[in-house]
GUDRENSE-972578 format. One record per residue: residue in one letter; x, y negated, z of N, C-alpha, C in turn. Coordinates in steps of 0.1 Angstrom, whole numbers, plus 5000, padded with zeros to 4 digits. Layout:
aXYZXYZXYZ;...
This chain:
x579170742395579370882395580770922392;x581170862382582970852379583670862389;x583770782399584570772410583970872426;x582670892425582371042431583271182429;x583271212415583471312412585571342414;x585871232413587371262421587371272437;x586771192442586571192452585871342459;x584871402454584371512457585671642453;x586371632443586971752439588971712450;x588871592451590371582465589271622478;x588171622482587871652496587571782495;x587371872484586772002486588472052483;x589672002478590772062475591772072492;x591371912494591771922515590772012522;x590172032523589172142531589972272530;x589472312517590172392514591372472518;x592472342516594172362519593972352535;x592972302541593472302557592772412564;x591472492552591272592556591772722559;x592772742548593872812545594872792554;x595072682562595972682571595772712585;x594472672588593872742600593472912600;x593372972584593073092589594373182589;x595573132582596873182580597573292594;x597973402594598473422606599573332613;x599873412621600873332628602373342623;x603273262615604573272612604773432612;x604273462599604873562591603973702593;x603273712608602373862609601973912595;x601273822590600873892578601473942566;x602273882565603873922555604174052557;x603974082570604674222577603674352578;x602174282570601074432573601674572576;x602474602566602974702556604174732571;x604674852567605674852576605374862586;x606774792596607374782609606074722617;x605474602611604074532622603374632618;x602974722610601874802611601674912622;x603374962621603675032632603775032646;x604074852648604074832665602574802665;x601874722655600574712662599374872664;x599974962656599575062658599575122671;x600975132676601575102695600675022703;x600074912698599774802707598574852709;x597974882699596274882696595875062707;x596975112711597175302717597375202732;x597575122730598475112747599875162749;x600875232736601975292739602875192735;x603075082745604074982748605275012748;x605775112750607075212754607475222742;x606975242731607475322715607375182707;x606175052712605974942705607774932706;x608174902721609274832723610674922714;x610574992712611575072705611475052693;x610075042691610175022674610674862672;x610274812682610874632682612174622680;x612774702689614574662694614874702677;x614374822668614974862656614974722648;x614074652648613274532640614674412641;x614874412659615274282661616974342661;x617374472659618374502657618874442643;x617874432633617874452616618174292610;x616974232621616674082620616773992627;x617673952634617673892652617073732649;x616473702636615573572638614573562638;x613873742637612373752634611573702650;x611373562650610273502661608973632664;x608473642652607073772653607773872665;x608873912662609774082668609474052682;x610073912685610573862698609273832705;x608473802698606873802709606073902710;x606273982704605274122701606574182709;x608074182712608274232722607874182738;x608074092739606973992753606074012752;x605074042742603974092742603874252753;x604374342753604574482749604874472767;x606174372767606774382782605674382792;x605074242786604174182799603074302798;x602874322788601374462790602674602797;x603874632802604074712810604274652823;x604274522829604474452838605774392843;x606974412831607874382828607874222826;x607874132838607473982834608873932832;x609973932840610773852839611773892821;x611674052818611674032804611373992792;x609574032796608473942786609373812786;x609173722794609373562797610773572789;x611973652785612773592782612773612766;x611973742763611673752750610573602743;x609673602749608573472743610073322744;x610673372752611773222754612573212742;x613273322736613673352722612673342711;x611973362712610873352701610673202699;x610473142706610073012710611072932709;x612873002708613872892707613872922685;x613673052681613473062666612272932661;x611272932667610172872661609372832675;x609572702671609172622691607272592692;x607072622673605772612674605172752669;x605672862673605272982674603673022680;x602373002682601672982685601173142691;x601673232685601673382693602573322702;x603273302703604373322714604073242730;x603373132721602873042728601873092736;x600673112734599773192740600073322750;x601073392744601473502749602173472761;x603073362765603473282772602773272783;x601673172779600773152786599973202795;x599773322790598973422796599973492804;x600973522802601673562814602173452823;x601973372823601973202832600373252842;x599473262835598573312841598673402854;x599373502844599173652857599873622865;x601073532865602373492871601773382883;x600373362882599673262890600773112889;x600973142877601072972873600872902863;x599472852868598372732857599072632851;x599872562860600372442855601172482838;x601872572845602572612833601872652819;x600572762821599772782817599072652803;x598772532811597972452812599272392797;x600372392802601472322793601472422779;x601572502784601272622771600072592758;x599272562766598072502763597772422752;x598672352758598772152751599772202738;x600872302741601672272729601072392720;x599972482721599472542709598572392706;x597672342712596972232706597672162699;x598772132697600072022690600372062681;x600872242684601272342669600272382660;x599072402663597972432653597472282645;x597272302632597172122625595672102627;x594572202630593472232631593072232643;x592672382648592772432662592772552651;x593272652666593472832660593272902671;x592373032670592273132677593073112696;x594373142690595073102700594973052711;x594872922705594172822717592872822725;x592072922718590672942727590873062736;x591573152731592373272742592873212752;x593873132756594373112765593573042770;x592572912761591772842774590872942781;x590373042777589473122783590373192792;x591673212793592573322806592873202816;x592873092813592872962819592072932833;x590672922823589272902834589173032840;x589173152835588873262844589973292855;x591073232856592073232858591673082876;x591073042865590472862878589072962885;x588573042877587373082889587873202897;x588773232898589373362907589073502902;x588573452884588373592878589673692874;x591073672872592073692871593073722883;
């Protein structure tokens, strides 16, 4: 029972810690509730991509290593149909933090619309690689993926 009882209190302390890492946002979102990400995702959540992106440029004007700014601006582009921008913002985001897993996905899915899986598919593999778990993330894109393989996209 001696040697249970360590044993039981290191596996409920790893669970735990890897729990906390799977539910963690993504590199910093949540740091930022307050504020500037309250305000673009206020934009995002309206559909007013136009004012998201303005309020972004002030962000990445302030902080030009914020990875979050740079994908929530790719984010913003690709939802105006702005792809070859999106793509260069997620490409900055992704040169700050290569395992950015917003960025990654966000990536992805415009790989998607861009009718290219392959790429997609690579997007894929490196949130599976950047998450220590699996994370949200990665089940979004697989699902823009397959809908994307049945001609639903």
């Amino acid at each position: 029972m001696k040697k249970l009882i360590p044993t039981l209190i290191l596996s409920v302390a790893v669970s735990g810690w890897a729990a906390s890492l799977n539910a963690a946002p993504p590199s910093g979102y949540g740091q930022a509730k307050s504020g500037w990400m309250r305000d673009v995702n206020r934009y995002i959540s309206a559909e007013r991509y136009e004012q998201a992106v303005l309020e972004l440029k002030r962000v990445i004007r302030k902080d030009p290593g914020n990875a979050d700014a740079y994908s929530l601006m790719g984010y913003s582009h690709r939802k105006l149909k702005n792809y070859g921008e999106a793509e260069q913002y997620y490409a900055q985001a992704l040169r700050i933090d290569a395992e950015h897993v917003s960025a990654l996905e966000y990536l992805g899915e415009l790989y998607v619309e861009t009718n290219r899986l392959p790429e997609a598919r690579e997007m894929l593999e490196r949130i599976d690689e950047a998450c220590f778990f699996h994370c949200e993330e990665y089940d979004e894109l697989k699902a823009h993926i397959e809908s994307a393989g049945s001609g639903m996209i």
